[in-house]
N, C-alpha and C positions, 0 to 999 in steps of 0.2 A: 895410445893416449897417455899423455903423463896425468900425474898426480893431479896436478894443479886443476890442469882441465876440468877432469872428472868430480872435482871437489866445487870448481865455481858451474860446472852445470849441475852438479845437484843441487846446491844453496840455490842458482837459479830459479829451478824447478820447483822448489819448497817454498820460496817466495811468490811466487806465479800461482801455487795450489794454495796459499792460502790466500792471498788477493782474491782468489777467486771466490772462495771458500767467505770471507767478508761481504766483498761484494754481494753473492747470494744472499746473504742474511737477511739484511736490509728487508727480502722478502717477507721474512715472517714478522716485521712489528709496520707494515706498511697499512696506513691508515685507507680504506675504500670509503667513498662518497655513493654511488654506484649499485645497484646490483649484479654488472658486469663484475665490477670488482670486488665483490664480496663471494660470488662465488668462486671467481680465480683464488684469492688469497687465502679465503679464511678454509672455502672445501676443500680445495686443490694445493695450495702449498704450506698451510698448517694441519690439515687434518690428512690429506693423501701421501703427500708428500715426508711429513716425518715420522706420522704410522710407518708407511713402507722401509724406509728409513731406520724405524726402531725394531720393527719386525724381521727383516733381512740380516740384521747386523745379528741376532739371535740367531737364525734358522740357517745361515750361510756356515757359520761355525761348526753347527749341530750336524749338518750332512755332510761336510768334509773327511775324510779317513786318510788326513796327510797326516804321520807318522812324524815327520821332522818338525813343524811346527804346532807352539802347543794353542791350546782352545781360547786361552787369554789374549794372545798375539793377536789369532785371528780375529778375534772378538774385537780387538782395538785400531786394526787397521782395517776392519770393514765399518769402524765408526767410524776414521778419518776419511777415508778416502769416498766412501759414500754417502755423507751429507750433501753435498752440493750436488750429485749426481741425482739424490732421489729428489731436492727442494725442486730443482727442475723440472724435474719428471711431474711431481705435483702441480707445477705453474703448465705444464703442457694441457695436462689432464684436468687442471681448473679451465681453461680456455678452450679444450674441445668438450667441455659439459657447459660450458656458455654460450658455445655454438650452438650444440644439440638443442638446447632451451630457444633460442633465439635472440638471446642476448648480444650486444656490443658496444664496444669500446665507446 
């Protein structure tokens, strides 16, 4: 692969993760009418969601024993690259505690 390639699929690809990365957000100032959506958003993707989020990005560093990379690094690309993955995770996990309750949309 040349240069070039590899240089427009990464800019790509970093464009794509933070669209995404945006997009997600939107989640956590999303106004609920709802008690469907009050426990998706507010339990599930402000409080699960970036707890886990702030928690992982700590404790993912702290058990690693990689040698080449230092604790800071990790420390900052387990914040980038795992927001959007846990906001997620929280909006799943708002919506399977909406089911359990009997909640919906």
């Amino acid at each position: 692969m040349s240069r070039t390639t590899i240089y427009t699929l990464l800019g790509a690809s970093a464009l794509a993760w933070i669209a995404l990365s945006v997009w997600t957000v939107r989640r956590l100032w999303k106004h609920w009418s709802t008690d469907y959506e009050r426990l998706v958003y507010r339990f599930g993707v402000r409080r699960f969601g970036v707890g886990s989020w702030l928690l992982f990005s700590v404790l993912f560093p702290l058990m690693e024993r990689d040698e080449v990379t230092s604790p800071a690094l990790s420390v900052a690309m387990t914040l980038f690259v795992g927001f959007p993955i846990f906001l997620w995770a929280g909006y799943l996990w708002g919506r399977t505690m909406a089911r359990f309750y009997g909640l919906s949309e």
